[in-house]
DSSP file (Angstrom, degrees, kcal/mol; ACC not computed):
  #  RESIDUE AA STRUCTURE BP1 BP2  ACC     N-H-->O    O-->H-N    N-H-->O    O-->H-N    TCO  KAPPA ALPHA  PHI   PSI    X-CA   Y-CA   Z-CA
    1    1 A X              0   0    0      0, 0.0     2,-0.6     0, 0.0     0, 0.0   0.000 360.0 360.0 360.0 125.0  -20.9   23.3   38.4
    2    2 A X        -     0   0    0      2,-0.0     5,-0.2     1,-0.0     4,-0.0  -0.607 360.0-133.0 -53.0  89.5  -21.8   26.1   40.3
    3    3 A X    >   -     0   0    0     -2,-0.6     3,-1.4     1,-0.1     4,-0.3  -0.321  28.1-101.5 -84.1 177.6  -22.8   29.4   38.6
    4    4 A X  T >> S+     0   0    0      1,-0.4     4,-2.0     2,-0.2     3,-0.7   0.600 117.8  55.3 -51.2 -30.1  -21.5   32.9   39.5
    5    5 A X  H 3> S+     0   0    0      1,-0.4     4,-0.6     2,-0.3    -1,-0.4   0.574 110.8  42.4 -84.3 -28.5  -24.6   33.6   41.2
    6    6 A X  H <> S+     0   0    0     -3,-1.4     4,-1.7     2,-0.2    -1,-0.4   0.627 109.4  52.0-111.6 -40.7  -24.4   31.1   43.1
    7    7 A X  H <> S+     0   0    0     -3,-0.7     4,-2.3    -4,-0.3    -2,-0.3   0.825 108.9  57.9 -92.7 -33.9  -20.3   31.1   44.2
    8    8 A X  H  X S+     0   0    0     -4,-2.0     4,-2.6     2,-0.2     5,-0.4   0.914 105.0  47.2 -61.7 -39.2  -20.7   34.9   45.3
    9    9 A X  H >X S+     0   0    0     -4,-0.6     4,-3.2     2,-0.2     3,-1.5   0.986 114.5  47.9 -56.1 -77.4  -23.5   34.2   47.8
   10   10 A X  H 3X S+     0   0    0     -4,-1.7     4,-2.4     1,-0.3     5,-0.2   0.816 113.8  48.7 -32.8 -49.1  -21.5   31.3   49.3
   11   11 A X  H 3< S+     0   0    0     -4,-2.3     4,-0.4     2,-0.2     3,-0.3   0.899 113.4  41.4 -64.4 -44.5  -18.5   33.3   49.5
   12   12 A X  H << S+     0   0    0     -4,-2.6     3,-0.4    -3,-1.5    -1,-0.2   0.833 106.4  63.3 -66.8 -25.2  -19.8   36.2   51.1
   13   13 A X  H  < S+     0   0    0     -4,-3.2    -2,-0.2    -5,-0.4    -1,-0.2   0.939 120.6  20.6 -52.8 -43.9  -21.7   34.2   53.2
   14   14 A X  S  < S+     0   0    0     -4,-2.4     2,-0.3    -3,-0.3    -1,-0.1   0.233 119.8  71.8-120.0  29.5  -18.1   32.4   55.1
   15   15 A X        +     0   0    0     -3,-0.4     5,-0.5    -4,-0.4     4,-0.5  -0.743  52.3 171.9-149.9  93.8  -15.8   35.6   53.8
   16   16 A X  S    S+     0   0    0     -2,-0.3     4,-0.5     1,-0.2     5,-0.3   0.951  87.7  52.2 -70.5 -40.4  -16.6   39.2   55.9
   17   17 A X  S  > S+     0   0    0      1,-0.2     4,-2.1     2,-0.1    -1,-0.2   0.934 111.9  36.1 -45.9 -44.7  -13.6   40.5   53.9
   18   18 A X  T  4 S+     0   0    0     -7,-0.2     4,-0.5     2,-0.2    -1,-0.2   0.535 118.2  57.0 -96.7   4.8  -14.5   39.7   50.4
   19   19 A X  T  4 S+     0   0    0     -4,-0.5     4,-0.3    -7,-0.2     3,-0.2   0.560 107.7  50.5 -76.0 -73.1  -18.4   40.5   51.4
   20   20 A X  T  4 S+     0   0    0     -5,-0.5     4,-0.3    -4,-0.5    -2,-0.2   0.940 118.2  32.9 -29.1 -59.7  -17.3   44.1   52.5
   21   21 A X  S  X S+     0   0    0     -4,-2.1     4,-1.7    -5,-0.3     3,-0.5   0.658  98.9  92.7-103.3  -1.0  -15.3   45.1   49.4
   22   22 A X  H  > S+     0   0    0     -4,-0.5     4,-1.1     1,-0.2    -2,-0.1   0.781  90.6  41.1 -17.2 -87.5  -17.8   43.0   46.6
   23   23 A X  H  4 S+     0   0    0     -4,-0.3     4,-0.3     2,-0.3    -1,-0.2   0.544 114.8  47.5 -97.5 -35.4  -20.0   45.4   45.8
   24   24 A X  H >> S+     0   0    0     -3,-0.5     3,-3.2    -4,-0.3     4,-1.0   0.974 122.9  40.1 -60.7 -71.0  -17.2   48.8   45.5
   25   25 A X  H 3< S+     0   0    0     -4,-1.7     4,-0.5     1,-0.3     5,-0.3   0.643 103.7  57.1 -73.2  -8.3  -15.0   46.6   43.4
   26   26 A X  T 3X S+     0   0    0     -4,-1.1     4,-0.7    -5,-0.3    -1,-0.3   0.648 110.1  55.7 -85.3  -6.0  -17.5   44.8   41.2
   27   27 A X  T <4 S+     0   0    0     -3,-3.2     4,-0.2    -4,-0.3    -2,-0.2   0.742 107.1  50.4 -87.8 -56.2  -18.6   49.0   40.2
   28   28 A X  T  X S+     0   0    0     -4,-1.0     4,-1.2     2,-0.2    39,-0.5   0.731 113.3  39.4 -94.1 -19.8  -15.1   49.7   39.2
   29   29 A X  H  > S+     0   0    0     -4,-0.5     4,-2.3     1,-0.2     3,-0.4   0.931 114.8  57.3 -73.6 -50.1  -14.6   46.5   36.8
   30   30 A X  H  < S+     0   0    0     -4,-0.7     4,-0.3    -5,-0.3    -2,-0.2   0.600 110.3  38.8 -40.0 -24.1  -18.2   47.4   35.8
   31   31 A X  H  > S+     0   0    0     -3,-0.4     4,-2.2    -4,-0.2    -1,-0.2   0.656 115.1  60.1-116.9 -34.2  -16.9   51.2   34.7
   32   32 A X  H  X S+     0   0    0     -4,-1.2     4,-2.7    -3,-0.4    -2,-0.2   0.866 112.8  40.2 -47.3 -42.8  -13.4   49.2   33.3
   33   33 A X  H  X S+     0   0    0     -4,-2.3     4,-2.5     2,-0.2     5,-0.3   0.801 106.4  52.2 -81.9 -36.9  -15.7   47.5   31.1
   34   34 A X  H  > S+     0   0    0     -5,-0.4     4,-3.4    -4,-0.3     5,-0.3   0.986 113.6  54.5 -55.6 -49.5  -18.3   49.9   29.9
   35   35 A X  H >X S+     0   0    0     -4,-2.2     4,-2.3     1,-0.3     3,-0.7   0.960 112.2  48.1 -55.0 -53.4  -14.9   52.1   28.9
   36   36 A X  H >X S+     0   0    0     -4,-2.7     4,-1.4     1,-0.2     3,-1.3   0.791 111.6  39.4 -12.1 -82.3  -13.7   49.0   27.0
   37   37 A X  H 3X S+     0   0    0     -4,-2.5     4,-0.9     1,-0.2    -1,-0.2   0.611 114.5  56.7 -70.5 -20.2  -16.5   47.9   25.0
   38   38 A X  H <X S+     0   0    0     -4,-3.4     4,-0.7    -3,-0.7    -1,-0.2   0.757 110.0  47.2 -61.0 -33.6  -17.3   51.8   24.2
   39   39 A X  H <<>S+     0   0    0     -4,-2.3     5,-2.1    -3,-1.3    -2,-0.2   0.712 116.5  47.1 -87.5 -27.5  -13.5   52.2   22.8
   40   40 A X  H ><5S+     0   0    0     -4,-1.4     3,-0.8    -5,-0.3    -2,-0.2   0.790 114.0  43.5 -74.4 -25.9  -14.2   48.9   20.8
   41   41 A X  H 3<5S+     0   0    0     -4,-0.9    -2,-0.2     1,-0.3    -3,-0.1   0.776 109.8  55.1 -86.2 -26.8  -17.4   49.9   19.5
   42   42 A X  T 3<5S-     0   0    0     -4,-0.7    -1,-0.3     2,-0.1    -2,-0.1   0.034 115.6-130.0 -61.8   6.7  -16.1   53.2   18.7
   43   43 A X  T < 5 +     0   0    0     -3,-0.8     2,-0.3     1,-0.2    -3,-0.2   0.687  59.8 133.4   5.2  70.8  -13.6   51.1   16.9
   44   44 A X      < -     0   0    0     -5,-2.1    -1,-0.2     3,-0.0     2,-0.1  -0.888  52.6-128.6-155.0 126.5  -10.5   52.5   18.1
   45   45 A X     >  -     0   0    0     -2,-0.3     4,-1.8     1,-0.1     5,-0.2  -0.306  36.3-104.4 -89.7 157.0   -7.3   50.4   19.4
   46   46 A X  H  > S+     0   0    0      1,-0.2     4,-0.5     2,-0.2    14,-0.2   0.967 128.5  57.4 -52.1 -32.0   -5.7   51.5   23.2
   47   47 A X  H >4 S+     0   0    0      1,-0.2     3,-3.2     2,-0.2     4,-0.5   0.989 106.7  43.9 -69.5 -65.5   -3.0   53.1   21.0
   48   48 A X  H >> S+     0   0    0      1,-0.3     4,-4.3     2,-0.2     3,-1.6   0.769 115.2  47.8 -40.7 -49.3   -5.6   55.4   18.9
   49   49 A X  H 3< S+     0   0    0     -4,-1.8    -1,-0.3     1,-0.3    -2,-0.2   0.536 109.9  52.7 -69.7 -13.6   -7.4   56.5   21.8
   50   50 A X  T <<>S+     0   0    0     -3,-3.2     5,-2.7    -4,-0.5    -1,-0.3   0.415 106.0  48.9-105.7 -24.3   -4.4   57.3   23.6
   51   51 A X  T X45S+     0   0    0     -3,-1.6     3,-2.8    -4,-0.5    -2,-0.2   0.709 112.4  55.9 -97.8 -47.8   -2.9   59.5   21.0
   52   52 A X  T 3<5S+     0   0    0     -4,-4.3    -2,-0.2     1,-0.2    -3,-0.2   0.669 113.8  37.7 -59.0  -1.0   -6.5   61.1   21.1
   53   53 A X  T 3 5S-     0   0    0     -5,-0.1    -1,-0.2     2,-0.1    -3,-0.1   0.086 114.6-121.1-128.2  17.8   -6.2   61.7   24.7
   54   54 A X  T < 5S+     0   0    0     -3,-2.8    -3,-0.3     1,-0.1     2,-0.2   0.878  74.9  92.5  62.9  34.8   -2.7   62.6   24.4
   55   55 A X  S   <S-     0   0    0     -5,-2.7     2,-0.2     1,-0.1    -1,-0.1  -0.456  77.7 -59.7-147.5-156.6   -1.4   60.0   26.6
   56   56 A X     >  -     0   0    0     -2,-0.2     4,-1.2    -3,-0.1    -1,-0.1  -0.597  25.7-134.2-113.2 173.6    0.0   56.7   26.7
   57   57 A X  H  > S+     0   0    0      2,-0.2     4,-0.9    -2,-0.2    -1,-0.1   0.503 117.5  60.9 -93.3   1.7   -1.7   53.1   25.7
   58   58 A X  H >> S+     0   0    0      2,-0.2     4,-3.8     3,-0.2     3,-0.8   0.947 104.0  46.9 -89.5 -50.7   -0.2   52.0   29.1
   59   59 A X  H >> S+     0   0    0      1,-0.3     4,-1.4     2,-0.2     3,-0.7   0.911 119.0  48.7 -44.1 -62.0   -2.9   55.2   31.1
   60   60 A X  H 3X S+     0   0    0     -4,-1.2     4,-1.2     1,-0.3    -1,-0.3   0.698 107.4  47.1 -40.7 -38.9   -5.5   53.5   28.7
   61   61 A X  H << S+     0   0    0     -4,-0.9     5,-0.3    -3,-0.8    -1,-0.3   0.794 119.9  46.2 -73.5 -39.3   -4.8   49.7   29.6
   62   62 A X  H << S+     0   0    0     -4,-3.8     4,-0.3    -3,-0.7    -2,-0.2   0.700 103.7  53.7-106.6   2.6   -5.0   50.8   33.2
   63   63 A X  H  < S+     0   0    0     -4,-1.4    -1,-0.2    -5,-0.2    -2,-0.2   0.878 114.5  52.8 -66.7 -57.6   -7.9   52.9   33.2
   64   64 A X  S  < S+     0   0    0     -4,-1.2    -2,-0.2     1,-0.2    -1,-0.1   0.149 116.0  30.0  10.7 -46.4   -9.4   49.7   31.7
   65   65 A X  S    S+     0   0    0      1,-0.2     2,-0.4    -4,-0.1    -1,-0.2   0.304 133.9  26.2-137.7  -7.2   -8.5   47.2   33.9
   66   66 A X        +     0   0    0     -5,-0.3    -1,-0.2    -4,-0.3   -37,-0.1  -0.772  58.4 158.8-148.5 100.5   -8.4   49.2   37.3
   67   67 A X        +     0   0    0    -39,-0.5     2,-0.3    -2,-0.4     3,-0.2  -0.297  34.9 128.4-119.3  38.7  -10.9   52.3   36.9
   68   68 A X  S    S+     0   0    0      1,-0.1    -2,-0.0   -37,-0.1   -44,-0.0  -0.753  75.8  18.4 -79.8 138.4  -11.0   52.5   40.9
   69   69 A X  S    S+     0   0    0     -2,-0.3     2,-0.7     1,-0.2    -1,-0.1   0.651  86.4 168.0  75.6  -4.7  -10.2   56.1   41.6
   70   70 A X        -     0   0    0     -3,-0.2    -1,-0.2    -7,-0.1    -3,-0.1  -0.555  36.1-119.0 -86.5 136.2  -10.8   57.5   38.6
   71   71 A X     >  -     0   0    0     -2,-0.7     4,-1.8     1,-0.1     5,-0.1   0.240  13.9-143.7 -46.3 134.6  -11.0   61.5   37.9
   72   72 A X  H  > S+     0   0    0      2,-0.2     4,-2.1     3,-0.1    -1,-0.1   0.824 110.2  53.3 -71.7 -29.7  -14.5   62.7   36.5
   73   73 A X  H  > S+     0   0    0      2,-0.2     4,-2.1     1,-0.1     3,-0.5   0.982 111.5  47.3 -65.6 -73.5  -12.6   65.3   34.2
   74   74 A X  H  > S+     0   0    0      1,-0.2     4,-1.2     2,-0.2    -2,-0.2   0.753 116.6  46.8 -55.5 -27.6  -10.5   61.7   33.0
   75   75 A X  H >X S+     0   0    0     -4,-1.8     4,-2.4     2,-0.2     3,-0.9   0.998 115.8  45.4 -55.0 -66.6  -14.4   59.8   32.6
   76   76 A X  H 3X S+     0   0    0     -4,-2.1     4,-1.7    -3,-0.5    -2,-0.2   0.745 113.8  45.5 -62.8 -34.2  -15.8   62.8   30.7
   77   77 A X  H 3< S+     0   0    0     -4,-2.1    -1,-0.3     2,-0.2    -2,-0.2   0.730 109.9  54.3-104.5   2.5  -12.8   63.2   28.4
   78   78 A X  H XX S+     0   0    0     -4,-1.2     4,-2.4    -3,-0.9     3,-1.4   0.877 112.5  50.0 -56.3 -61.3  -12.6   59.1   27.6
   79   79 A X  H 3<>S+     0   0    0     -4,-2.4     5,-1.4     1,-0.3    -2,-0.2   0.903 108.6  45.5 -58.6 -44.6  -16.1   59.5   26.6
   80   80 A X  T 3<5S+     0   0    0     -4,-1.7    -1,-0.3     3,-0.2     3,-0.2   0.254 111.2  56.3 -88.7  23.7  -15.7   62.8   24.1
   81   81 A X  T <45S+     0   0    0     -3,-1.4     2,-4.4     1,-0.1    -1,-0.2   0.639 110.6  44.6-102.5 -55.5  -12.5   61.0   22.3
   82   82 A X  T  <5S-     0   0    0     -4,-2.4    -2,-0.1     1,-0.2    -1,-0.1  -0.031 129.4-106.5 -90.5  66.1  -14.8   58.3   21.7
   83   83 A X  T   5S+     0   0    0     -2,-4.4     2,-0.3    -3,-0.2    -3,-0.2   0.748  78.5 139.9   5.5  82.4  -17.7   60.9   20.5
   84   84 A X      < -     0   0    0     -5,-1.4     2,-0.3    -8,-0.1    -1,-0.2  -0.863  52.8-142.6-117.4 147.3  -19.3   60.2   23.5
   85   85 A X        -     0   0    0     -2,-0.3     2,-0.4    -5,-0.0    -8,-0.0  -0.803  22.8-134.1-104.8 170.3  -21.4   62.2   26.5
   86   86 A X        -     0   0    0     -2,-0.3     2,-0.4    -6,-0.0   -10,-0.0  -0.939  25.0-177.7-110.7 150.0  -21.0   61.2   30.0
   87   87 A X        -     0   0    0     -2,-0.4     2,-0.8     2,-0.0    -2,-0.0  -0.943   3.2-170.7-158.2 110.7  -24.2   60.8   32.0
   88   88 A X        -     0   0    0     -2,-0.4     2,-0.2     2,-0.0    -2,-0.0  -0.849   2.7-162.6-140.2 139.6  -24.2   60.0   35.5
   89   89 A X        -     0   0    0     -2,-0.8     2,-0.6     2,-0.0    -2,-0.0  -0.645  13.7-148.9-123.3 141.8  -27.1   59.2   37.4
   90   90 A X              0   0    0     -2,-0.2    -2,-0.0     1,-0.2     0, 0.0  -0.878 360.0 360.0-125.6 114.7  -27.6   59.1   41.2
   91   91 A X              0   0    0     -2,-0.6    -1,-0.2     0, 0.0    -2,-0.0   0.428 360.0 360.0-116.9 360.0  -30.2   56.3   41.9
């Protein structure tokens, strides 16, 4: 069996397309996921967080699973629902 590490290389290697967008779209699941596991650790359901941001659990679920495009004001105020800062670093 092949691990991940291992299937990405190959793939970008005989695939210009899925080399090309890797790196953007592996960023924005990576920022989908931080939100996640911050609103779980916060212990707090899509619903809760969603009544705290005044919105819907659907805006939450899709911040969540597709956080491409998302607003810095909408980052910053996901982080202070879940008594959170936002800190963003330009390396």
């Amino acid at each position: 069996m092949k691990t991940l590490k291992s299937y990405v290389s190959n793939r970008k290697a005989r695939d210009p397309k899925f080399a090309k967008g890797y790196e953007s779209g592996y960023q924005d699941f990576k920022i989908g996921v931080m939100l996640k596991i911050a609103r779980e650790e916060a212990g707090l359901t899509q619903d809760q967080l969603a009544e705290k941001l005044n919105t819907k659990k659907t805006a939450i679920s899709r911040i969540e699973n597709h956080a491409e495009d998302i607003k810095l004001s909408t980052l910053e105020k996901f982080a202070h629902a879940l008594g959170k800062s936002l800190r963003i670093e330009v390396a």
